[in-house]
C-alpha positions in Angstrom: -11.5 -137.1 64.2 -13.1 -140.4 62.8 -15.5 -141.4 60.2 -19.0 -141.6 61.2 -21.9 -142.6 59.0 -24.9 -141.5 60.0 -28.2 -142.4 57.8 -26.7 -142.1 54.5 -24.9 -138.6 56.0 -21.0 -139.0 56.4 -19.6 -136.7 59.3 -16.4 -136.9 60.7 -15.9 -136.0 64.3 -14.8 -137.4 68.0 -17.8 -139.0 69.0 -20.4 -140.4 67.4 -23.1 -138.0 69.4 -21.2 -135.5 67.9 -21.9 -136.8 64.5 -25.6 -137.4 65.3 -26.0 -133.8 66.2 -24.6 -132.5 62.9 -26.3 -135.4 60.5 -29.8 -135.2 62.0 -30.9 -131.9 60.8 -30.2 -132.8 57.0 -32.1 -136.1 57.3 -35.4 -134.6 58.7 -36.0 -131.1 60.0 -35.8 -130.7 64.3 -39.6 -130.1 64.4 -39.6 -133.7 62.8 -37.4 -134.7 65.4 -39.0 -133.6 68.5 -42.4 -135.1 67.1 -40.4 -138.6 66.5 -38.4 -139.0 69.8 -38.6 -142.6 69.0 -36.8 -142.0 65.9 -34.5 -139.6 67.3 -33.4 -142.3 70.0 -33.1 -144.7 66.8 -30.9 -142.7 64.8 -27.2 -144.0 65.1 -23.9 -142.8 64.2 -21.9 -146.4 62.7 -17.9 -145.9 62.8 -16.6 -146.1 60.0 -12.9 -146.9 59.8 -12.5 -147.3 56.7 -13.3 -143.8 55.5 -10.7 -142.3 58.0 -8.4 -141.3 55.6 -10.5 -139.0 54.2 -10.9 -136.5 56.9 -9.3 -133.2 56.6 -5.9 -132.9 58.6 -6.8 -128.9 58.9 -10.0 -129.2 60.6 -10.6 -128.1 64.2 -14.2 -128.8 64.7 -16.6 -132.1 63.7 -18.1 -131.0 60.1 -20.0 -132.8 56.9 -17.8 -134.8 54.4 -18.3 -133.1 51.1 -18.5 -135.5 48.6 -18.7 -133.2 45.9 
């Protein structure tokens, strides 16, 4: 998996729609979303390279950096 950023939101996962899909709902809720297709469309997912090295070897799935 790779580092996406995503608004402020850092996910890591295979492709950056992925990462969109996960990110969105914490920036606005989906009923935002569906009212704002414009902003939907908008909404990227940057690669991040850098921040690679901090995804979790163990994890299976695309998920949320914790950056507790």
């Amino acid at each position: 998996m790779q580092a996406y950023k995503v608004d402020k939101v850092l996910v890591f996962a295979d492709k950056g729609t992925e990462a969109k899909m996960l990110a969105a709902p914490l920036i606005r809720p989906w009923e935002e979303w569906r009212e704002d297709v414009a902003g939907w469309v908008a909404l990227r997912a940057e690669r991040k390279p850098e921040l690679d090295p901090l995804v979790n070897p163990d994890a299976t799935s695309p998920y949320i950096h914790s950056q507790e």
